[in-house]
N, C-alpha and C positions, 0 to 999 in steps of 0.2 A: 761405542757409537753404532757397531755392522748390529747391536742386539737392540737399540732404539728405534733402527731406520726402520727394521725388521718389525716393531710392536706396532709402528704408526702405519705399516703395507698393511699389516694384520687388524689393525681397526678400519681402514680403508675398504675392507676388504668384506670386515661385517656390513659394514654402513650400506653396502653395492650388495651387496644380498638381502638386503629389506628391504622391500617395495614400500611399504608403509612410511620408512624415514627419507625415502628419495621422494613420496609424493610430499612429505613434510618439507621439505630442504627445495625443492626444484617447484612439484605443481603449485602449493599454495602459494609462493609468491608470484610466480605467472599469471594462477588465476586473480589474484586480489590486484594487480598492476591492470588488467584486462578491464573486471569490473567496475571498479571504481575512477579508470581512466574514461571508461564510457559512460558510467552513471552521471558519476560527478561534473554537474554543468549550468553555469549560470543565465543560460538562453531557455527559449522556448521555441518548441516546433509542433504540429499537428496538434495544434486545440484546437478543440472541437470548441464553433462558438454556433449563435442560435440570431438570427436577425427579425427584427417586428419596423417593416419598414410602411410607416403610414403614409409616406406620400409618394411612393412609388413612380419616382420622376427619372430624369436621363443621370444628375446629379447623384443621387443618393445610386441607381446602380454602377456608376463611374469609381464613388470609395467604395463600394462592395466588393470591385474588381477589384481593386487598389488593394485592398484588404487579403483579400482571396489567394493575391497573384503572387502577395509577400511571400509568400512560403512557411509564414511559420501558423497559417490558421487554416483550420477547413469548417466547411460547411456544413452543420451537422441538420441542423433545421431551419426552413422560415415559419415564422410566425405568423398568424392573423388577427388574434386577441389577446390584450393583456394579462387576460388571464394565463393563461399557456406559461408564462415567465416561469412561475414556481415551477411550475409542471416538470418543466425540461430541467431546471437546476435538482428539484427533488430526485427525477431521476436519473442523474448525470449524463445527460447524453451531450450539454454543452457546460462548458465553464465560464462563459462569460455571454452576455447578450446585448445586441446593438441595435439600440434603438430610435431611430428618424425618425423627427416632428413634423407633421402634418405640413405640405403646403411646403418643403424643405427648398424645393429649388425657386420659388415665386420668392420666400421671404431671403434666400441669399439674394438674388440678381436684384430688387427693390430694395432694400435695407443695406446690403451687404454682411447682414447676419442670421445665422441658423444656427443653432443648435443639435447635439446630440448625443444620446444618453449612452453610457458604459455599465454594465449593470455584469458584477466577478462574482464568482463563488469564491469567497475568502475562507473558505473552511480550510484552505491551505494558503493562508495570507504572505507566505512569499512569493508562490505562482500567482496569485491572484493580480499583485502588483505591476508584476514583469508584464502581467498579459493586458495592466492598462496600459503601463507606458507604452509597450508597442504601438498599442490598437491606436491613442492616443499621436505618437509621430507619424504616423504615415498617413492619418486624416491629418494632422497638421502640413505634411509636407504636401497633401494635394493641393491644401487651400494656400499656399506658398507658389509653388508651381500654377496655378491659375491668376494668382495677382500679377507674377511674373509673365505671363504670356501676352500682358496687354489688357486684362480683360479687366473690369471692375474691382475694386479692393476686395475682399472677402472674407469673412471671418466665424471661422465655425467652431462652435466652443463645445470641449467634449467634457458633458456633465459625466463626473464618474460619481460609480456608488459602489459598495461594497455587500455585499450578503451577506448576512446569519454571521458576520464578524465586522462589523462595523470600525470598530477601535485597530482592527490588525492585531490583536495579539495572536504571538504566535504559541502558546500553551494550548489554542485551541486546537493545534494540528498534534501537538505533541501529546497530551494526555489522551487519544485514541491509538495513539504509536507506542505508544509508553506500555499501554494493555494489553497489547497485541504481544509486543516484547517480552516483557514479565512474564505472559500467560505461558509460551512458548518455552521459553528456556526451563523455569521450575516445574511445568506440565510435564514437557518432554525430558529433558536432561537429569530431572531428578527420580523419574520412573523409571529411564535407561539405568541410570546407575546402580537406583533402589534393585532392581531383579538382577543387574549384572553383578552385584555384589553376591548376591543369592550363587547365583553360577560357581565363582571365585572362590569361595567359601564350603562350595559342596553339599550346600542345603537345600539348592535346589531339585538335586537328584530325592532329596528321601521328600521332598513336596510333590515330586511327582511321580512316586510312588505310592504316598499317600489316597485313603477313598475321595478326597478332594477331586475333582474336577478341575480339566485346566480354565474352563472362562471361571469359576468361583476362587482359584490360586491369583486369575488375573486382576476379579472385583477384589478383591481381599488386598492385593498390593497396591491399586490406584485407588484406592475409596478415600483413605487420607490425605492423597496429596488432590485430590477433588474435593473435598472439602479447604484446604487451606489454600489451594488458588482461586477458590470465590472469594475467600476471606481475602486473598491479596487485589482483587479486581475491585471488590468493593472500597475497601481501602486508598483506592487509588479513584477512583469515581467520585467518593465523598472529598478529599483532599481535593480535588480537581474543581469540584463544586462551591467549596466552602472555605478554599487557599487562596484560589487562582481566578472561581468565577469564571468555572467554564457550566455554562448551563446545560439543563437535559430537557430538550425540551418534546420531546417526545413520551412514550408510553416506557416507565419505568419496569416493568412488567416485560417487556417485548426485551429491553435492555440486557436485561439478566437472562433472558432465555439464549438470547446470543452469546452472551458472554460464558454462560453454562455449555452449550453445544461445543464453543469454542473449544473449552478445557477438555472437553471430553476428545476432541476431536487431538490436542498434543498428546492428551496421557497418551492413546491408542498407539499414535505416533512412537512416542518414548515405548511402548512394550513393543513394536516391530523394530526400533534399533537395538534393541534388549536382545531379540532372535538373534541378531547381525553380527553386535559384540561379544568379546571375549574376556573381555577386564573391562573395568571402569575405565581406565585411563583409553580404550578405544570408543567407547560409549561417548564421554566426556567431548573427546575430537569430533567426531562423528555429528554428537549433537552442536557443540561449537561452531565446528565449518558448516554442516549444512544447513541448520538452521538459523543463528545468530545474525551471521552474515547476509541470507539473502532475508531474512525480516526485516532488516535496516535498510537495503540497498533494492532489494526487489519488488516490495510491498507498497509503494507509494508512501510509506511512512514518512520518508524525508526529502525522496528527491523523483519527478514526476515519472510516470512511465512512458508516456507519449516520447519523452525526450532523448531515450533510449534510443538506440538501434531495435532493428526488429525482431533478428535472434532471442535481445534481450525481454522484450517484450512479449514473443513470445513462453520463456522462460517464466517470465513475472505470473503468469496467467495459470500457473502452474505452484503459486503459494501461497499457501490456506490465508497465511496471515493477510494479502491483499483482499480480500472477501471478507474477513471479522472487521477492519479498519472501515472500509467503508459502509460497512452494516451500521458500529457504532457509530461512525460523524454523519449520515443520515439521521439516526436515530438522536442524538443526542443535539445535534446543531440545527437539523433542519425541518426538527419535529417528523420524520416522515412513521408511518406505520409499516406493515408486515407486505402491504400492497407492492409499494418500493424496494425492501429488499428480500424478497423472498428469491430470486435467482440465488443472490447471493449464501440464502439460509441453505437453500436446495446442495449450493457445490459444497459446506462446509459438512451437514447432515450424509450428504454421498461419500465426503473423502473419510469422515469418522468408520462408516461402516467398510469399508474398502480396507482401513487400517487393520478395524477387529478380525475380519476376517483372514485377513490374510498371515495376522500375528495367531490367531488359533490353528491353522492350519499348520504354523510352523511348529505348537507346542507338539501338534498331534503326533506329527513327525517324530520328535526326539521322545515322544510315549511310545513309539513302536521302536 
């Protein structure tokens, strides 16, 4: 028994000597309880909405305050022409837009009815929804609270409408998530592995010894899996298209150059945790935890980022996947061109080369 007690202190004892199995065992569950307790949430806070008020009476600023004061909206623009609607949805500065009918307080106090429009970006038709029902109770509870104080019946009816996803499926949110995902994991996680096998192996040392060059060692190992993750994005675009009836209604063209930069921009990624790791099975983690996890949870892919904390949010703003997502559901749902997301082309084109660079630097290193 004193030689069992003895074997299980002596496994105890390795376990508390890896820092790598205590982060396994201790941080990842603190960290996933952390993020997903804060992600995961079926409210919304800090939408950005966009108002086009034609009749600019004491009324319509009264729900605007009503609106505003709720806490879960802000202000992102007012409006003066219809035309402007696409404008600010194309380039997401609001997600939903509110718009009062001409003459709004003359035709409540004489009729006792007015209307007013709700106008979502359903390109994420879960949030789109939550953001009418709100917007929708608290105009209904003003018009509640004024029949209650005495004052004339009143009845204000909020026309809602949905954008560039009318029906609400929700495939439309997830087949730009979905690309983003795929892209990432087989870009990244299959190039970390591809060159850390290399390591492992000990082929890598007579490759770089070899007259080869490290960036032509590094085209030479991502050239394949760049080619067969356009073949999986295409893949996944056409299914999307011709399964599900998610349209593309923008420039096919502009599509694939996003979706190319994108790949280019995991591979890079995958040969910098290549540098990092030592074996596959640390490659594999590596790329599992840090990227998996926050493409899902961090990216807007499935749950909004507004809704975050601000920590997190800040964090978000810091991965690549959130910039390709919204590149393609511009491109693909909202028809937009290069005008609209070129910030976003700009940070994924910046992080690509920031990745090469700093992955050649480190071959150059273990060359000396």
């Amino acid at each position: 028994m004193k030689r069992f007690i003895g074997f299980v202190k002596k496994e105890f004892y390795h376990i508390f000597r890896d820092y790598r199995t205590m982060i396994i065992l201790f941080g990842m569950p603190v960290a996933q309880i952390l993020i997903f307790g804060f992600v995961i949430s079926n409210e919304i806070k800090n939408v950005n909405i966009a108002i086009y008020d034609k009749s600019k009476d004491y009324i319509t600023q009264e729900i605007t305050n009503k609106i505003l004061s709720s806490g879960y909206f802000i202000l992102a623009e007012n409006l003066s022409h219809s035309d402007e609607i696409h404008s600010v949805f194309k380039s997401g500065k609001a997600k939903e837009v509110i718009v009062f009918e001409s003459d709004f307080a003359k035709k409540l106090l004489k009729n006792g009815k007015a209307s007013v429009q709700l106008l979502a970006d359903a390109s994420d038709a879960n949030t789109a929804n939550l953001i009418l029902n709100y917007t929708s109770a608290i105009i209904q509870k003003y018009s509640q609270n004024k029949s209650a104080a005495g004052q004339i019946p009143m009845q204000i009816i909020p026309e809602t409408r949905m954008m560039y996803n009318e029906s609400l499926k929700g495939v439309y949110m997830f087949v730009p998530g979905t690309i983003a995902l795929i892209l990432m994991l087989v870009s990244a996680m299959m190039t970390s592995i591809s060159i850390t096998r290399e390591k492992e192996m000990g082929s890598m040392e007579i490759l770089l010894v070899s007259p080869l060059k490290p960036i032509q060692i590094i085209l030479g190992k991502v050239a394949p899996y760049l080619a067969l993750s356009f073949v999986n994005a295409v893949t996944i675009i056409l299914l999307g298209y011709f399964v599900f009836e998610v349209p593309v209604q923008g420039s096919v063209i502009l599509l694939m150059f996003e979706t190319v930069l994108f790949i280019l921009m995991a591979l890079s990624l995958g040969i910098l945790i290549s540098t990092a790791a030592k074996s596959q099975q640390t490659a594999m983690f590596i790329s599992m935890f840090a990227l998996m996890l926050p493409t899902m949870l961090l990216s807007g892919f499935i749950f909004p980022i507004e809704n975050m904390p601000r920590i997190l949010q800040w964090l978000a703003q810091c991965m690549p996947p959130k910039y390709f997502i919204v590149a393609i559901k511009n491109i693909m749902l909202k028809g937009t061109g290069m005008a609209y997301v070129w910030k976003e082309t700009l940070v994924i084109a910046g992080l690509t080369i920031f990745f090469i660079i700093l992955s050649l630097k480190k071959y150059k290193v273990r060359l000396e």
